[in-house]
Structure formats: C-alpha cells, structure tokens
C-alpha positions as CSV (number, residue, x, y, z in Angstrom):
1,X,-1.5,0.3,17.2
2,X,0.2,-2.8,18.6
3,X,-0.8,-5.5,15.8
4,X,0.6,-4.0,12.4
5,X,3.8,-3.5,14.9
6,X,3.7,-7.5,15.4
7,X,3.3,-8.2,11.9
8,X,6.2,-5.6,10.6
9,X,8.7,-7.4,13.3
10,X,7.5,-10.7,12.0
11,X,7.3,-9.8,8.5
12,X,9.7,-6.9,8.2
13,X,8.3,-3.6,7.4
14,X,8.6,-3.9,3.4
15,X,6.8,-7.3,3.3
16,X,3.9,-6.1,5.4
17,X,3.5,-2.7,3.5
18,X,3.0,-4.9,0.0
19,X,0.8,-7.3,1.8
20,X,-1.4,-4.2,2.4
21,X,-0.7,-2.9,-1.5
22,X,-1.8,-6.4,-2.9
23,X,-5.0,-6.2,-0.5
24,X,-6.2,-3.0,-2.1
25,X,-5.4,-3.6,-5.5
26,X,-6.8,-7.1,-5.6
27,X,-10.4,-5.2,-4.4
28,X,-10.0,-2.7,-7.0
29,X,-9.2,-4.9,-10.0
30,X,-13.1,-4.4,-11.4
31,X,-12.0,-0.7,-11.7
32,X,-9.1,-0.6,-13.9
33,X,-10.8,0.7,-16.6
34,X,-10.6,4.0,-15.2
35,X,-9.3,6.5,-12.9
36,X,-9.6,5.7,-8.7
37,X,-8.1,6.5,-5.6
38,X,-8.2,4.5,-2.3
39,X,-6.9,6.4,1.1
40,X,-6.8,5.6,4.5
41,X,-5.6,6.5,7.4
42,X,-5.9,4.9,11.0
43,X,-4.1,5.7,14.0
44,X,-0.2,5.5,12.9
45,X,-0.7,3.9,9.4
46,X,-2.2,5.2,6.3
47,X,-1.9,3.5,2.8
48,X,-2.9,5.7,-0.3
49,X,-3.5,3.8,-3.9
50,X,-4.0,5.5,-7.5
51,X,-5.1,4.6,-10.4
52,X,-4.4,6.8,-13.5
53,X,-2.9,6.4,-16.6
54,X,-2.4,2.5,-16.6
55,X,-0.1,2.9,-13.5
56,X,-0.9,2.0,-9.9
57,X,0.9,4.3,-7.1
58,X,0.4,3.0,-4.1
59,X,2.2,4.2,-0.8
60,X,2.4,3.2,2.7
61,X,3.6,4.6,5.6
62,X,3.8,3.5,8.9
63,X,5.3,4.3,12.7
64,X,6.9,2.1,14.1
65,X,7.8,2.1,17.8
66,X,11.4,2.9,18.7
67,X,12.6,3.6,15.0
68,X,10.2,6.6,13.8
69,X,8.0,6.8,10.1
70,X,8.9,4.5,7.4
71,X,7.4,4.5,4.1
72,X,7.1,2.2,1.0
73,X,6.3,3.4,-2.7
74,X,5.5,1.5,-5.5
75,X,4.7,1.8,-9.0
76,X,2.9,-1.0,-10.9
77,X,2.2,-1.1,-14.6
78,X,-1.6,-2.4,-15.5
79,X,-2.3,-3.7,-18.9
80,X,1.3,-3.5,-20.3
81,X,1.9,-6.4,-23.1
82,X,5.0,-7.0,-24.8
C-alpha cells in the first residue's frame, strides 16, 4: 500500500496513526452513550477503536517498507469533568 507509506514519511508514523484515531472517533461521536467497536483491516494497516466504560482504546498498526510493524495505542477519556 504505497499511499499511507507517503503520508507516514511525510507525517511521521505517530502523526498519521492519530490522524486515523481522530477520523474514527469524530464518526462515532453520536455513539458515546454506549458501548462500540470499530475494526478494520486493509492490506498492511488495520486500526481497531473501543468504546467501553467512558474510555476510547484505539490502536493502529501499520507496515512500513524497510523498517517492519509499528504500532500506536491510545487511551482517551470521554465525559471526564473536573
């Protein structure tokens, strides 16, 4: 997959992998009442996103040519008020 390959050597691989976290959250925002899970997988990148608990785990992980897998986790806290 040669495009996400120009966008990680543009972006660098962390940048692009939250650029794909912020996609899917922002399209799942009308669901954060409850519990959801968004996976995909295409060629040599697959992102995987839960909801649950007021937490979003969302992880990506990607080849990428000449330096193997590389992944990105993140947690993210939804409807925390201090």
């Amino acid at each position: 997959m040669n495009e996400p390959n120009d966008q990680i050597q543009r972006l660098g691989f962390e940048a692009w992998a939250d650029n794909i976290i912020v996609n899917v959250v922002e399209n799942i925002t009308s669901r954060l009442a409850g519990p959801y899970e968004f996976s995909s997988e295409e060629e040599d990148v697959t992102v995987c996103v839960r909801l649950c608990d007021g937490e979003i785990n969302a992880t990506v992980r990607a080849w990428i040519k000449g330096k193997g897998w590389h992944y990105n986790d993140r947690v993210i806290k939804v409807g925390v008020q201090k």
